[in-house]
N, C-alpha and C positions, 0 to 999 in steps of 0.2 A: 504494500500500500504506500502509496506516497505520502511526504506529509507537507505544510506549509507552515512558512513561520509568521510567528506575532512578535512584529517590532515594536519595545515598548521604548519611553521616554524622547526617541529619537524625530518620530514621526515620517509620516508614507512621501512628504516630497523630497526632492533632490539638495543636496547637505546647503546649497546657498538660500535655497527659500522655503527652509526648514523653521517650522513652528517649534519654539519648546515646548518640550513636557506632555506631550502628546501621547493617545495610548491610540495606537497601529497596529489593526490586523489584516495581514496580507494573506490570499490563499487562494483556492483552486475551486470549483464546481465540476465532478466530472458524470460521467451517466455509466452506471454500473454494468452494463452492459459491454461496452464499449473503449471505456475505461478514456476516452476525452472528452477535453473540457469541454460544459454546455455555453455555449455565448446566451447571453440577454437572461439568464437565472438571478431573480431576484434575491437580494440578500439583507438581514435582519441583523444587529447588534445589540445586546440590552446586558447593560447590568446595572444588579440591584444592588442599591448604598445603600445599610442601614442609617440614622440620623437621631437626632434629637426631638423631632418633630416625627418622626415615622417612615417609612421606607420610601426610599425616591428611586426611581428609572431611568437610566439613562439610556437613551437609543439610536439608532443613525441606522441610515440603508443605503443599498446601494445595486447596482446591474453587475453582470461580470461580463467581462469584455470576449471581443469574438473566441479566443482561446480558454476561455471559460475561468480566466485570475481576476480578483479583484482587491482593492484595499478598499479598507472601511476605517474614518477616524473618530472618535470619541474625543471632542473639541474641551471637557470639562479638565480634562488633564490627565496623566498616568498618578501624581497623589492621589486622587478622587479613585482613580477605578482600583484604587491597592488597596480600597476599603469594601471596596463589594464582597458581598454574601455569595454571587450567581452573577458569572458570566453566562451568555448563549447567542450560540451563530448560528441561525437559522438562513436553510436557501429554499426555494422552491420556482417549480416551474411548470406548467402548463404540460399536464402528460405525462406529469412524475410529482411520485408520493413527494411530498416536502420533509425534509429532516430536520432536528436539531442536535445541536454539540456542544455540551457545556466544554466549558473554557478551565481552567486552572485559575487562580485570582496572581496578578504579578507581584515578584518581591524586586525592591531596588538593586538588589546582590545578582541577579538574574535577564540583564536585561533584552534578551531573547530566548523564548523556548520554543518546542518543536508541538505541533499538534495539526492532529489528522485532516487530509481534503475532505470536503464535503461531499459525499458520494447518494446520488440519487438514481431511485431506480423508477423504471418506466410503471406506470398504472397498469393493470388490467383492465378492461373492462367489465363491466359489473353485468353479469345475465339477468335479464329480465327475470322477473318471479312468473311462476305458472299459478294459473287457476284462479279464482273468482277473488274478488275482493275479501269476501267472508271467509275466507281459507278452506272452501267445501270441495 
């Protein structure tokens, strides 16, 4: 299985027009069939920061490019997400089950780890039911 990495504090643009303190996760969509990328799979970011006031959400989304990679950034900062409870990166796509993938939470000692592609598999179609509405 392949994996993709989460660049944390550094952030997803090129080192001159680099945001600090940015949390970046970079990775893949592939169709488990096939095992390449999906282009146009829609993708989810969320994680939960507990607080003083009660649990906040942070979230961002994004498309994956024709080779099925994409970055997603979480503008609140890499301190903020090293507080979260539950990371998850969800993808989904028209024609295939959607999945999620909880995330690991980042430590400052660590500032990249390795974690798996997003791997979706094609739908079935669902068989019509037989027989009368009353199940007779």
């Amino acid at each position: 299985m392949a994996v993709c990495l989460i660049a944390l504090a550094a952030g997803c643009q090129p080192q001159a027009e680099r945001k600090p303190q940015l949390y970046c996760l970079r990775g893949r969509v592939l169709d488990a069939e096939t095992g390449e990328g999906l282009p146009r799979a829609h993708l989810w970011l969320r994680a939960g920061i507990s607080t003083a006031f009660g649990s906040r959400s942070l979230a961002t989304a994004g498309i994956t490019k024709t080779d099925g990679t994409y970055e997603l950034e979480l503008g609140e900062g890499f301190d903020v997400v090293q507080l979260a409870h539950a990371i998850h990166a969800s993808a989904g796509k028209p024609g295939y089950a959607p999945k999620t993938t909880n995330l690991p939470t980042p430590t400052k000692a660590q500032p990249f780890y390795v974690a798996p592609d997003i791997i979706l598999s094609r739908e079935k179609a669902k068989p019509f039911a037989t027989g009368s509405p009353s199940g007779q």
